[in-house]
Legacy VTK file of the C-alpha trace (Angstrom):
# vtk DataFile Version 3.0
C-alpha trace
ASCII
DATASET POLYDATA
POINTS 420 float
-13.975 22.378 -59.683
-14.465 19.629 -57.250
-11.163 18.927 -57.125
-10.282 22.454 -56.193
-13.358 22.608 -53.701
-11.328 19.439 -52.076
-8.083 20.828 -51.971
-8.967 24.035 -50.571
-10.900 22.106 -47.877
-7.714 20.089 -47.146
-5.737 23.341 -47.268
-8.281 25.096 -44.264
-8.259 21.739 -42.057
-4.468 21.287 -42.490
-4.218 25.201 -40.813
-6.464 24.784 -38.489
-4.151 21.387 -37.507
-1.038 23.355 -37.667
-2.780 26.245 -35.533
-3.707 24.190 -32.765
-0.529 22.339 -32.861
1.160 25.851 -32.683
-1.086 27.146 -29.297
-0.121 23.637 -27.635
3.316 24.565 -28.035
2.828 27.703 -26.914
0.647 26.265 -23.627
3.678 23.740 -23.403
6.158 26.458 -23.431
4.184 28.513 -20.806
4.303 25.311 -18.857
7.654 24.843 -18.298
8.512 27.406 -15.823
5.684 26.350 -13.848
7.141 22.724 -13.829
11.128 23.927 -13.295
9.156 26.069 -10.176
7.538 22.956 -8.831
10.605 20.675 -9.387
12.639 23.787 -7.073
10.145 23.772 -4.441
10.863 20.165 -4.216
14.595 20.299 -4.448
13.930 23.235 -1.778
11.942 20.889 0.243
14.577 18.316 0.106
17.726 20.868 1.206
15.401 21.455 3.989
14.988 17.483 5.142
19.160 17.243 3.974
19.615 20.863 6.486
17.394 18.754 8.667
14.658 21.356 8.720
12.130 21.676 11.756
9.345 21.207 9.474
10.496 17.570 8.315
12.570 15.891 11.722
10.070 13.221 12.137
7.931 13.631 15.449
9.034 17.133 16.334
6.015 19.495 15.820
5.311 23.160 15.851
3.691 22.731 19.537
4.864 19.402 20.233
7.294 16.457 19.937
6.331 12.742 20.165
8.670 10.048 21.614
7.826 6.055 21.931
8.382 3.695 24.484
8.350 0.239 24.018
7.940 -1.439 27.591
6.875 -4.907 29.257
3.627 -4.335 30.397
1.415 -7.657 30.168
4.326 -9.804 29.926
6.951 -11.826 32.390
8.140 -8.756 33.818
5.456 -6.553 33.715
5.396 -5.638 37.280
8.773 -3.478 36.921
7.107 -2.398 33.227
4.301 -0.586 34.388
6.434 1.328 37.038
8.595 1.743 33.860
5.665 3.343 32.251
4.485 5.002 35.208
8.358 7.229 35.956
8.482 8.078 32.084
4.814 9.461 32.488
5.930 11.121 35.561
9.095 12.854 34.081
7.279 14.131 30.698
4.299 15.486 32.877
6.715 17.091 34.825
8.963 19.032 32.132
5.336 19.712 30.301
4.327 21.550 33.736
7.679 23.592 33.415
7.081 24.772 29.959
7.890 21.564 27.958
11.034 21.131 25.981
12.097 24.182 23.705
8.509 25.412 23.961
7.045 22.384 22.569
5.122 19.908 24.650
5.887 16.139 24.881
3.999 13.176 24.413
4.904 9.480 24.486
3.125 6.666 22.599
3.561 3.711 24.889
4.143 -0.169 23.061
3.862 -3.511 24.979
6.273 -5.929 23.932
5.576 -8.542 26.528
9.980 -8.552 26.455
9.672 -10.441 23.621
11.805 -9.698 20.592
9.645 -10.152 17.726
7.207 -7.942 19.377
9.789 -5.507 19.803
10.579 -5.319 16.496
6.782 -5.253 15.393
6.322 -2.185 17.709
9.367 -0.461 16.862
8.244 -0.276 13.172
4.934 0.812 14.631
6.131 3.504 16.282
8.797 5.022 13.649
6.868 4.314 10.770
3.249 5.008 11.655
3.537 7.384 14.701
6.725 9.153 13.490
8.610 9.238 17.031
11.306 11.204 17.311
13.198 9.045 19.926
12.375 5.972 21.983
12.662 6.995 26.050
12.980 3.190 27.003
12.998 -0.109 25.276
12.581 -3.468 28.207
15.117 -6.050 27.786
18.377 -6.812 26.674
17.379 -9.671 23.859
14.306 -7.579 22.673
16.425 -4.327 22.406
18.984 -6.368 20.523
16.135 -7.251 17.748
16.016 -3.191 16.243
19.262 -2.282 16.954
20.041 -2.222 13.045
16.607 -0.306 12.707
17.054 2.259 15.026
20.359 3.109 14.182
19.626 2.731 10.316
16.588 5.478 10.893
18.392 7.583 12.734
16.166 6.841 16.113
17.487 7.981 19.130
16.756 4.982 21.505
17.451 4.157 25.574
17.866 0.662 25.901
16.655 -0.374 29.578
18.560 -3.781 28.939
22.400 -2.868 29.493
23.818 -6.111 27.416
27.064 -5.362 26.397
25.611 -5.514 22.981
23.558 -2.234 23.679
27.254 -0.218 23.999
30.154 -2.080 22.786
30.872 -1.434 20.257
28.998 2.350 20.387
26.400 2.599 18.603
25.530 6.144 16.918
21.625 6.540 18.626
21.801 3.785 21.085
22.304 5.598 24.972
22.381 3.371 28.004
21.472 6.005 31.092
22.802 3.153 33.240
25.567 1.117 34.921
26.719 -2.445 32.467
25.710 -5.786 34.227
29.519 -6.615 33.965
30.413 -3.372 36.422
27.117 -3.987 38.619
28.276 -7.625 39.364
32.158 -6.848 39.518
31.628 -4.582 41.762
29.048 -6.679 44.108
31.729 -9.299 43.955
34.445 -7.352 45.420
31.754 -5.880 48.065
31.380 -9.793 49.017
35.040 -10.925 49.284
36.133 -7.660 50.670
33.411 -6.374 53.239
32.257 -9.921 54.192
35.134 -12.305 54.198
33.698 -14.809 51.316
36.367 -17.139 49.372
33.659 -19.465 47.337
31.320 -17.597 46.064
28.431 -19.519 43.421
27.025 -17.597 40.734
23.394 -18.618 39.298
22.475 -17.090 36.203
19.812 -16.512 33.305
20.782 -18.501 30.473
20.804 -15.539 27.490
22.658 -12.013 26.621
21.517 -10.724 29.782
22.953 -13.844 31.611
25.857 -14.122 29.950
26.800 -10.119 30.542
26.389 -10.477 34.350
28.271 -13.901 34.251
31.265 -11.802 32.341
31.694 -9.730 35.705
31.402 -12.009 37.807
34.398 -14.152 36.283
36.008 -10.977 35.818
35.849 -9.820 39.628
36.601 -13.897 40.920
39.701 -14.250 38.666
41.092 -10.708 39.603
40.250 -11.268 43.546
41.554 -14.724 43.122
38.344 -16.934 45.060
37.213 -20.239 44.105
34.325 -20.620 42.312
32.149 -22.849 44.394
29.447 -23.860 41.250
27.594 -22.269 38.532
24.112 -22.787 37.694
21.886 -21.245 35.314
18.314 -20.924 34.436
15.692 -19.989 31.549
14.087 -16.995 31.435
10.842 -16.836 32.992
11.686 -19.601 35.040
9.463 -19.797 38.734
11.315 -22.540 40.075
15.127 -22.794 41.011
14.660 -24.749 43.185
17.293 -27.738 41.979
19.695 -25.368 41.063
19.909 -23.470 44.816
19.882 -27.179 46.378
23.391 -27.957 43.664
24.437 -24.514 45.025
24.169 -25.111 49.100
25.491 -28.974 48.478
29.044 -27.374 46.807
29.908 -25.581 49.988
28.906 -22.276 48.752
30.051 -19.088 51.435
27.596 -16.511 48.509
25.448 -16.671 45.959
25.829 -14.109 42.859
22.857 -13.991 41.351
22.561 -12.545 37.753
19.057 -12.555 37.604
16.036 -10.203 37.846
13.633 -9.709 41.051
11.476 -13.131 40.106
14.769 -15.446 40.602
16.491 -13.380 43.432
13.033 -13.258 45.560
13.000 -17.393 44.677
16.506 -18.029 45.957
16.201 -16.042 49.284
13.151 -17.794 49.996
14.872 -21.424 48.820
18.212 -20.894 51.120
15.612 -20.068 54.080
13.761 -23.392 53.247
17.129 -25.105 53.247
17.995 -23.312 56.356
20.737 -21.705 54.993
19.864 -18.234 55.747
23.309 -17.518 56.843
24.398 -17.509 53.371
24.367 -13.789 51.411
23.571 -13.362 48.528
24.217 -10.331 45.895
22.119 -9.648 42.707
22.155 -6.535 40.354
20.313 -4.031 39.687
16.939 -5.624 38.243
16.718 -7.773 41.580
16.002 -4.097 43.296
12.429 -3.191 44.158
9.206 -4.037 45.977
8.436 -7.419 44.259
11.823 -8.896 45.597
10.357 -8.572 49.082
6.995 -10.291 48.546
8.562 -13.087 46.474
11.254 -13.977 48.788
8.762 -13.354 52.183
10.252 -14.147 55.684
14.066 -14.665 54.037
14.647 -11.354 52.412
17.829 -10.729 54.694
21.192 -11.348 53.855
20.854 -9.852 50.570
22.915 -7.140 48.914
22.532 -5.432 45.260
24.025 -3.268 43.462
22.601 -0.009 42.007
22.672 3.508 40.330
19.043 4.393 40.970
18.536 6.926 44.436
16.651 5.861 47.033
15.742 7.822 50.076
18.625 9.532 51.630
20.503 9.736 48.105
21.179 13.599 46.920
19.261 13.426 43.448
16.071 10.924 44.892
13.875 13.516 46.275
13.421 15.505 43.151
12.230 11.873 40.990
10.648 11.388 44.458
8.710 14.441 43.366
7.442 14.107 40.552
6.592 10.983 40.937
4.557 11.954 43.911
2.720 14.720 41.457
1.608 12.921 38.417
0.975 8.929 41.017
-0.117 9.992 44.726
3.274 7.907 45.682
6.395 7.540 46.539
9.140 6.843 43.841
9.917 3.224 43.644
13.053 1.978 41.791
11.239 0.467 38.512
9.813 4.060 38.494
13.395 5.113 37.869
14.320 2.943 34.888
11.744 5.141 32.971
12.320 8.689 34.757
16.075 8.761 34.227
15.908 7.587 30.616
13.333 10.171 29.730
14.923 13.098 32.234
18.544 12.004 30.087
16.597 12.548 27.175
14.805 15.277 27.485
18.019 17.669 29.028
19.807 17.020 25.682
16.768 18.308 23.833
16.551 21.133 25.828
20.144 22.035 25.325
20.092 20.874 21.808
21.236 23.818 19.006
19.045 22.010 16.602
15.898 19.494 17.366
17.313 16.800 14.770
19.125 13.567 15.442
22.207 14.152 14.976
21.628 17.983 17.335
20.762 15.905 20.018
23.154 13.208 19.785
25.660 16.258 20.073
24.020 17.186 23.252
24.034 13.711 24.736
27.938 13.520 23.701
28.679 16.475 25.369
26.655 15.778 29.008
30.007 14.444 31.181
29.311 14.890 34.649
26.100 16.180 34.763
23.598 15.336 37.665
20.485 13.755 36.600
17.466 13.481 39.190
16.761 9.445 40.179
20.676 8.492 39.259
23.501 8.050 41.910
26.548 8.644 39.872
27.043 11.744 37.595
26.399 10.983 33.552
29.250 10.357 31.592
28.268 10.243 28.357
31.017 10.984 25.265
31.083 10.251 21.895
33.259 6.837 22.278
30.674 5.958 25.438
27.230 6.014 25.355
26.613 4.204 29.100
26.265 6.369 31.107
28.873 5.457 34.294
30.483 2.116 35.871
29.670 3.258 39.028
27.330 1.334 41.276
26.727 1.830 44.720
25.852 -1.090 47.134
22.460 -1.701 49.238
21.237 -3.636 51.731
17.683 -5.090 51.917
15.846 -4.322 54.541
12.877 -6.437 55.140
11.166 -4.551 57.979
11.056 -1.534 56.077
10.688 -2.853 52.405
13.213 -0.726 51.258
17.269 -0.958 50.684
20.228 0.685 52.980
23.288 2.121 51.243
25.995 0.044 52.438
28.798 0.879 49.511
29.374 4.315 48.043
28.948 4.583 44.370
32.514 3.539 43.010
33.521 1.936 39.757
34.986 -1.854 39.658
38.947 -2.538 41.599
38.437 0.795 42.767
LINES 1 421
420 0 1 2 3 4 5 6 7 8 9 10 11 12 13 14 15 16 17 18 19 20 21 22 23 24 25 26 27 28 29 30 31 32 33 34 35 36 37 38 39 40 41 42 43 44 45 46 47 48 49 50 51 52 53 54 55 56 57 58 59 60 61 62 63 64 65 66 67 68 69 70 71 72 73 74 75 76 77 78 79 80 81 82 83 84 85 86 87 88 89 90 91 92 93 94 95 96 97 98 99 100 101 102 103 104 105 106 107 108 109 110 111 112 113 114 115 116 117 118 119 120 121 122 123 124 125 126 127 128 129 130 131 132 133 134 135 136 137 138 139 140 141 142 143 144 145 146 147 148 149 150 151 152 153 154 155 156 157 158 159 160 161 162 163 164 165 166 167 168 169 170 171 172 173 174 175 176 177 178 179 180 181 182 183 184 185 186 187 188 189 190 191 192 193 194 195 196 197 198 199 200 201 202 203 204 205 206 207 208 209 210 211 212 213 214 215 216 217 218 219 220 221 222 223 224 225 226 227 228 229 230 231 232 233 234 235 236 237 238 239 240 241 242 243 244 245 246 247 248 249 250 251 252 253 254 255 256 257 258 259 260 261 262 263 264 265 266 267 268 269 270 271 272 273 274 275 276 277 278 279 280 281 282 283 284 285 286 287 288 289 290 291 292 293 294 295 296 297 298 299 300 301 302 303 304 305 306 307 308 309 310 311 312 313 314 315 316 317 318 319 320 321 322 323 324 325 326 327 328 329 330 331 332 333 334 335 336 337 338 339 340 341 342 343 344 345 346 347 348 349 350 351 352 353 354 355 356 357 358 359 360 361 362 363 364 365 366 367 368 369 370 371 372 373 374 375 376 377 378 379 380 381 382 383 384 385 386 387 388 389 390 391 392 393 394 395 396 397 398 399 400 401 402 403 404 405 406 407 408 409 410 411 412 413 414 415 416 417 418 419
């Protein structure tokens, strides 16, 4: 009898086992479509990022889209950074005013990188990884640009590269725009202004000793071998540098008739005031772009004449200044200056293709930048020619004049590309 006790005992508990073993299976069956529907929201979820999907285009909200900016503002050149900063604010405020960008508003997380590479990289990861930007409006300098070049283009980050290196467009790059003129073109065609508008055979070129340098120096030997002039000397410099003061003395002892100066406001302002300390004010000098702008005048004080740049950015007179002029003028309480520019035209460039864009992903837009070819932009002489085998956006520069009693620049030379 106890052993029958037992095994009916056994024989309940082994039922009860099998019963509960059999309602698992059952709650495990019942589970399954629930986990097949999660698994298709997910594969849903990631058609939608694949489709590229409003809902997952990193830094383009329901109400807004956020863009970076990674800019020189406590560094070497942080005088034409914060003007930077200060024509990008000016741009956004003004397309927010006017409804925003496909009914979103924008907004622009701002990065100092002191135009040093490794803090351009640092911030770049900062601002794609932690703020989710959608696009970078302006990134200062042509060495610190060239430090996330594989990043941006690896993420799929739109980017304007302030720093016009060949690097930045040659080859082109998928998301990497230059709204500019190259170095090369800017100092190719300030050559040919010198030799053919003011009679000079030896010119002398001084130059910053990097990519940026070496990108000016490219045009200049380009424009002096296909003019056929002597080259009176060559001297360079290191970035940063306050004093060039040897290298303008090597420059006047060679017999120089022009300096070509590949440098940025700092250097030009330095060897204006050095050829009026040597007394030889008489000699002209040309510089490109970065040389244009208020500091030039203070640095280079009573010997600011006799000096000629080259440029794409308006100033007053120019058909597309007044409207940069004002805005500007609405979000500052000033007038445009030409730093203000680097960051307005970027961000006006940018912000047109977004606008126009059939989809607000990175690869829409990049269609809508391919496809602006000789579209007016306010701030910018020459018309936009972007395509998909050129992302600079002309080789046009026009040629100015400083003018010391007003503190501003003359056109001299209409906006033309080099030899022509």
């Amino acid at each position: 009898m106890r052993f029958l006790t037992t095994f009916r005992t056994m024989t309940i508990l082994l039922s009860l086992v099998l019963l509960v073993a059999a309602c698992g299976s059952e709650s495990d069956t019942s589970a399954d479509p629930v986990s097949e529907s999660q698994d298709a929201d997910s594969g849903s979820q990631d058609a939608d990022e694949e489709a590229g999907g409003l809902s997952t285009v990193r830094g383009i909200g329901e109400e807004t889209i956020t863009l970076g900016a990674i800019l020189d503002l406590s560094g070497p050149y942080n005088a034409a950074g914060v003007l930077m900063r200060d024509g990008v604010e000016a741009w956004v405020q003004q397309v927010n005013a006017d409804g925003g960008v496909q009914g979103r508003q924008v907004e622009v997380v701002y990065e100092d990188n002191q135009s040093d590479p490794s803090a351009t990289l640092a911030a770049a990861n900062k601002l794609i990884f932690n703020d989710n930007v959608f696009a970078l409006a302006g990134v200062h300098g042509s060495a610190a640009f060239g430090a996330i070049l594989d990043l941006v283009e690896e993420e799929e980050v739109i980017s304007f590269s302030l720093g016009l290196s060949e690097e930045m467009y040659n080859p082109t790059k998928d998301h990497v725009f230059v709204a500019a003129v190259p170095y090369a073109a800017q100092m190719e065609r300030g050559v040919q202004h010198l030799v053919e508008e003011l009679g000079v055979q030896r010119p002398a070129v001084l130059y910053q000793d990097d990519e940026f340098g070496e990108s000016g120096l490219s045009g200049f030997d380009a424009a002096t071998a296909s003019l056929g002039v002597e080259v009176a000397a060559r001297e360079s410099f290191v970035r940063g540098s306050d004093d060039v003061s040897a290298q303008v003395q090597a420059i006047v002892d060679s017999g120089a008739d022009a300096v070509a100066c590949v440098c940025i406001y700092t250097q030009s302002g330095l060897l204006r005031r050095e050829l009026g300390r040597l007394g030889a004010e008489d000699i002209p000098a040309f510089a490109i772009n970065p040389s244009v702008g208020a500091p030039f005048f203070e640095i280079a004080g009573g010997s600011a004449d006799n000096f000629y740049a080259a440029d794409y950015y308006a100033h007053p007179g120019d058909p597309t200044f007044d409207a940069a002029d004002a805005a500007v003028q609405a979000a500052h309480g000033r007038p445009a200056e030409t730093f203000d520019l680097f960051g307005l035209v970027n961000t006006a460039v940018l912000l047109q293709a977004m606008q126009e864009a059939d989809e607000l992903t990175p690869s829409g837009v990049v269609d809508a930048l391919n496809a602006m070819n000789g579209v007016s932009v306010p701030g910018f002489v020459p018309p936009v020619e972007f395509g998909a085998d050129q992302h600079v956006a002309s080789l046009a520069s026009a040629v100015y004049a400083a003018d010391p009693e007003e503190g501003d620049w003359d056109r001299v030379g209409d906006p033309v590309p080099p030899g022509e």
